[in-house]
C-alpha positions in Angstrom: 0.0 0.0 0.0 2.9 2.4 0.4 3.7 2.9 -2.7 0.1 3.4 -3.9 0.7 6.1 -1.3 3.4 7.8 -2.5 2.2 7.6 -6.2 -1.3 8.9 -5.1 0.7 12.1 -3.2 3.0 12.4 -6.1 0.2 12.5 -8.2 -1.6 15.4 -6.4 1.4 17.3 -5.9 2.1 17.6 -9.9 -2.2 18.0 -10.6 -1.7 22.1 -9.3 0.8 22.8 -11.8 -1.7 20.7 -15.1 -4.3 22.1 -16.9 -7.3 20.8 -19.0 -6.4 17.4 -20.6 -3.1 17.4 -19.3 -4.7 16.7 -16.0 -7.4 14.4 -17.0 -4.4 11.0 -17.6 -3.1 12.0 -14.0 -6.3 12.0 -12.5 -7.5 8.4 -14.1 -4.2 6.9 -12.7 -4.8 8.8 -8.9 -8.2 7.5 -9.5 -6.8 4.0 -10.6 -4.7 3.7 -7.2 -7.4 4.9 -4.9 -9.8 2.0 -6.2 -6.6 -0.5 -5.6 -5.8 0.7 -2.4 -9.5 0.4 -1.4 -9.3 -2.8 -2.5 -6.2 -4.0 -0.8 -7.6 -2.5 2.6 -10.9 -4.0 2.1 -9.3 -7.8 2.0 -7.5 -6.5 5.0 -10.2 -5.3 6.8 -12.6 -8.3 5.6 -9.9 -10.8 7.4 -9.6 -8.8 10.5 -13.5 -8.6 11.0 -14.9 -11.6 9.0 -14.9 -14.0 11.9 -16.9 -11.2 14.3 -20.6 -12.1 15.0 -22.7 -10.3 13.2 -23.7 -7.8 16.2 -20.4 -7.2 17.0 -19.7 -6.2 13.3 -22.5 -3.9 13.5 -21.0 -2.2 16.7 -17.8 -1.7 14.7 -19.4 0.0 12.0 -21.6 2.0 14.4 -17.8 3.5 16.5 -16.6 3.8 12.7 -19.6 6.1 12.4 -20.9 4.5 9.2 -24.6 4.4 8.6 -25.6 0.5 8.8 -28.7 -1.2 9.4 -29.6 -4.8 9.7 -31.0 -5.2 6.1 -27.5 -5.3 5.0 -25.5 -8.2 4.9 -22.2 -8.7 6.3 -20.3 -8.2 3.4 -21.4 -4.7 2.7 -20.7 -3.7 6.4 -17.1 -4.6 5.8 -17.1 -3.2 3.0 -18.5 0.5 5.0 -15.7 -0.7 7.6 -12.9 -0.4 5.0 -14.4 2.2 3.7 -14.3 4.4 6.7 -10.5 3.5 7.3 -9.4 4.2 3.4 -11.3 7.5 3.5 -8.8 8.4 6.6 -5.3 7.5 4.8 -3.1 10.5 3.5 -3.7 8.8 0.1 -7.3 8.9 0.0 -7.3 12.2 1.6 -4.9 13.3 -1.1 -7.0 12.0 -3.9 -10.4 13.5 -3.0 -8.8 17.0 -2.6 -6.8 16.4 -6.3 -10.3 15.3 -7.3 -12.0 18.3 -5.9 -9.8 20.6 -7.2 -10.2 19.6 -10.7 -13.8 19.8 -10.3 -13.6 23.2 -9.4 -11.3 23.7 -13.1 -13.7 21.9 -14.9 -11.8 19.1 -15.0 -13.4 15.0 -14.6 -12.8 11.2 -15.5 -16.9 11.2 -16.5 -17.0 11.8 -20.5 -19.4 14.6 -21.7 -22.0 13.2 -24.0 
C-alpha cells in the first residue's frame, strides 16, 4: 500500500501545476490507485473482522460512524468498515482533494455526452 501512497501524493502534488487534458491522464491513474488501495484494505479489513458475530460487526461500523442497518448483509458492512478507514489514509485524503480541485477547473474522469 505504500507505494500506492506515495504515487497517489506524487500524483496530487504535480495536478496544481496541469491544466485541461493534461490533467485528466493523471487523474485516471490517482483515481486507478485509490480503487486499488480500497481494495487492498478492504481484503484487510474483511480478514480482521470476518470472523466477528454479526452484532459485533455492526458495533464496529456504528464507533466507525458509518450508517448500517440490519437489512445489509455482512459483506457490505465490511465493506463500510474499510471504507471508513481508506477515506482516513493520506492517500485517500490526497486524492479527493486532487479530485475536488479539478472539479472546481472543470476538469473530470466522467465523459461529456
Amino acid at each position: 500500500m505504500m507505494m500506492t501512497t506515495q504515487r497517489i501524493l506524487y500524483l496530487a502534488a504535480a495536478a496544481p501545476a496541469s491544466h485541461g487534458e493534461d490533467l485528466v491522464p493523471l487523474l485516471h491513474e490517482a483515481n486507478e490507485l485509490y480503487q486499488q488501495g480500497l481494495r487492498d484494505l478492504h481484503r484487510s479489513v474483511a480478514a480482521r473482522f470476518g470472523g466477528l458475530p454479526t452484532e459485533e460487526l455492526m458495533c464496529a461500523a456504528a464507533s466507525a460512524r458509518m450508517p448500517c442497518n440490519t437489512s445489509q448483509d455482512r459483506d457490505e458492512v465490511i465493506l463500510l468498515l474499510a471504507l471508513a478507514e481508506w477515506e482516513m489514509t493520506p492517500a485517500a485524503m490526497a486524492y479527493a482533494e486532487m479530485a475536488e480541485d479539478a472539479a472546481r477547473r472543470g476538469v473530470c474522469l466522467i465523459p461529456e455526452e
